[in-house]
C-alpha angles and dihedrals in degrees: 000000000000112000100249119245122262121205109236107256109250110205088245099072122039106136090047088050097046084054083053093055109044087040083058095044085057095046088051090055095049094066084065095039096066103060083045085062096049092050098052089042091061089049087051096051088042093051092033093050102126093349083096128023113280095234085062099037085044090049091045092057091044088051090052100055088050092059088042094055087042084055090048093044094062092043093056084057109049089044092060111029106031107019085085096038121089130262099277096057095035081054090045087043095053097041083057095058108023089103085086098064089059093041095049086048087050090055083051087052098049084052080087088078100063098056118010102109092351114084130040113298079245091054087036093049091052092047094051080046099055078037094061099036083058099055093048076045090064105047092059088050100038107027093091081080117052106199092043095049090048096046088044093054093037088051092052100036084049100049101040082053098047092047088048081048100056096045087054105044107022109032098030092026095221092312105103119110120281105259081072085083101040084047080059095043095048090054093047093060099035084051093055086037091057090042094054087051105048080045091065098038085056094055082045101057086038092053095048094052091049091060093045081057096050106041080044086056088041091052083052103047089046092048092051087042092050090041082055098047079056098048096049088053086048085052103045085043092055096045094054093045080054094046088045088059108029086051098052095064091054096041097044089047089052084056095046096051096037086057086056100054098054095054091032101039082154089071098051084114086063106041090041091089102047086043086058088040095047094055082043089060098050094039087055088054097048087041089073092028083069096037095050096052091046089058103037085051087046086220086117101143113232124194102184116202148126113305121201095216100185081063093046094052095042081056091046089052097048089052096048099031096086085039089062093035090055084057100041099237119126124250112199117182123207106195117191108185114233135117130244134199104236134110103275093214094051094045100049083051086056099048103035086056087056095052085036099060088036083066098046096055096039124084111165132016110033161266124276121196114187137170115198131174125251141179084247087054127266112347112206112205131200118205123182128165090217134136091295132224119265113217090253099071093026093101091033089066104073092052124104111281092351113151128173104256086209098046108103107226089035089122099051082068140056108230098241100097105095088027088067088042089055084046089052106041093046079058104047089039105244119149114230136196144159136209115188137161117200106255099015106062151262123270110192108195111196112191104211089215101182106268114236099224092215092050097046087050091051080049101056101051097046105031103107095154133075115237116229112207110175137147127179126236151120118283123202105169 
């Protein structure tokens, strides 16, 4: 028999998929049960022969097989339309059928009739002792399932003393002899007996299931943590083997030109600038050498307060404007005068990556940096009239290391920039998003939504995952 598929366990249902569980444990026990009750079917009819007359004894086992097949029958179903479903249909299933359970414990129960007070005290002592065999029988198979395996045992216990009832008061009328009562009182207790058992079978198996949950969603938990751990090493590794690289350019160029300049001091005016480029070049790298290790340590300082951002975008002009004038690009600059609550040196990390990067992929036309006011707070918008994003790697650049593969200038970088501006805005709270168009140019839009200080700082010591806030569209600066 082929072990019957259970669906993983997800953190968000427990409680459904311990229900599933228990509901799946009973229906693997009932294959079992049937050929039990026609066994003891068959030991009933061979004590009982004579004993009743043969129409009823005839009709009861009719009446059995009947329950039996009934029994089969739902067990047929459910092997061959829900055992592969998941929890909610094999439940509703199960809802649906679990009527037979009650009605083949009433047939058990009606078995009373055919020997209390009927046959000899020896017949009627082996049939309460099949009888009895058969309820502790059922709580090992039912009790799985708490409310089958009560109706099943109320069903029984009901009807075997109604039955036991019947034959005292109405048909002897209170004159039969006196082990009648203690009968009755001997089923009244074994029946609460049975019940308190099959009680604390129930909490076992459900116990037991709970704890298979939970070590399944512990082994999960572990085996992401520990993907993650990976993933984090894969990551540093591959940022040192890129540093490695991306340093050696500058550094080996510093000695080259340092070289030069012993034995040329005439052309100092010359080497001086790719002296100054050079250590640009290898403070940019340790630059997000130092930011990235802050924020993968979450131990990044905040000091939320009001920021006067008219102020913080006039600084960052005067600081990229000679850059795009080297370049001969524009650089226009829309103030609208307002405050946000942010940190001032995050965001001016944020938003001088951004202009930063503007400056990087455009080569004619200009820059545009713009605050409106929304409903949301200032936006602060970025225009640029670069090479432009195509949808495919819009969502790829903020990842760690990603660069364009057909941006020119993609190799003078190291592809952490706007991986460290996503970082950064998912903890100050800032919405960002992008539109772009190939060949017409990128616009970034930040919402300074005011940062909850308590919130950024929770952020920043659990945030491991870049966001990714992009959105597709045409730009025309």
């Amino acid at each position: 028999m082929k072990p019957e598929p259970v669906p993983p366990p997800t953190p968000s249902d427990e409680a459904q998929w311990v229900e599933g569980a228990l509901v799946r444990s009973l229906m693997r026990t009932q294959r079992n049960s049937q050929w039990v009750s026609l066994l003891l079917m068959a030991v009933l009819l061979g004590v009982l022969w004579g004993d009743a007359p043969t129409a009823v004894t005839s009709a009861w086992a009719a009446l059995g097989l009947f329950a039996v097949a009934a029994r089969v029958w739902v067990l047929r179903r459910y092997d061959r339309d829900v055992v592969q479903r998941g929890t909610g249909e094999l439940l509703a299933f199960f809802r649906r059928w679990r009527l037979v359970w009650p009605l083949s414990a009433l047939f058990w129960g009606l078995t009373t009739i055919l020997y209390f007070d009927r046959s000899s005290l020896a017949d009627q002592f082996i049939c309460w002792l099949i009888m009895a065999g058969l309820a502790m029988y059922s709580i090992h198979s039912l009790s799985s399932e708490r409310r089958t395996m009560r109706a099943y045992l109320d069903t029984l216990g009901a009807t075997a003393l109604a039955v036991v009832s019947w034959r005292m008061v109405v048909e002897l009328r209170l004159q039969g002899p006196a082990y009648h009562w203690w009968l009755v009182a001997l089923l009244l207790l074994f029946w609460q007996v049975l019940r308190l058992a099959g009680e604390r079978l129930h909490e076992t198996h459900r116990r037991n299931f709970e704890l298979q949950f939970r070590n399944a969603q512990l082994i999960d938990s572990l085996t992401r943590q520990t993907q993650a751990a990976l993933d984090a090493v894969e990551i540093k590794n591959r940022f040192l083997a890129s540093a490695a690289h991306d340093i050696r350019q500058p550094v080996h160029a510093l000695g080259l030109y340092a070289d030069w300049l012993g034995s040329e001091p005439e052309l100092v005016h010359e080497l001086a600038p790719k002296i100054v480029n050079a250590t640009k070049a290898v403070n940019q790298l340790f630059d997000s050498l130092f930011d990235l290790a802050r924020l993968d340590s979450g131990k990044i300082r905040l000091n939320i307060e009001p920021v006067d951002v008219g102020k913080l975008l006039r600084d960052l002009e005067l600081q990229y404007r000679p850059l795009c004038e080297a370049k001969g690009l524009h650089f226009r600059l829309h103030v609208r005068p307002g405050t946000a609550t942010s940190d001032p040196i995050l965001l001016q990390r944020v938003l001088g990556n951004l202009i930063s990067n503007a400056v990087k992929y455009t080569q004619r036309g200009g820059l545009l940096v713009a605050s409106r006011a929304t409903r949301e707070g200032l936006r602060i918008e970025i225009w640029d009239t670069g090479v432009g994003i195509a949808p495919i790697h819009q969502r790829e650049i903020f990842r760690e290391f990603y660069k364009v593969p057909t941006h020119a200038g993609t190799d003078d970088g190291f592809g952490l920039g706007l991986y460290i501006v996503a970082r950064l805005t998912h903890i100050l709270g800032h919405a960002l998003s992008l539109s772009s168009r190939p060949g017409r140019g990128t616009v970034f839009r930040l919402v300074l939504q005011p940062t909850d200080a308590a919130q950024a700082a929770e952020r920043a010591r659990s945030s491991l995952a870049s966001l990714l806030p992009t959105r597709g569209g045409a730009v025309s600066p």
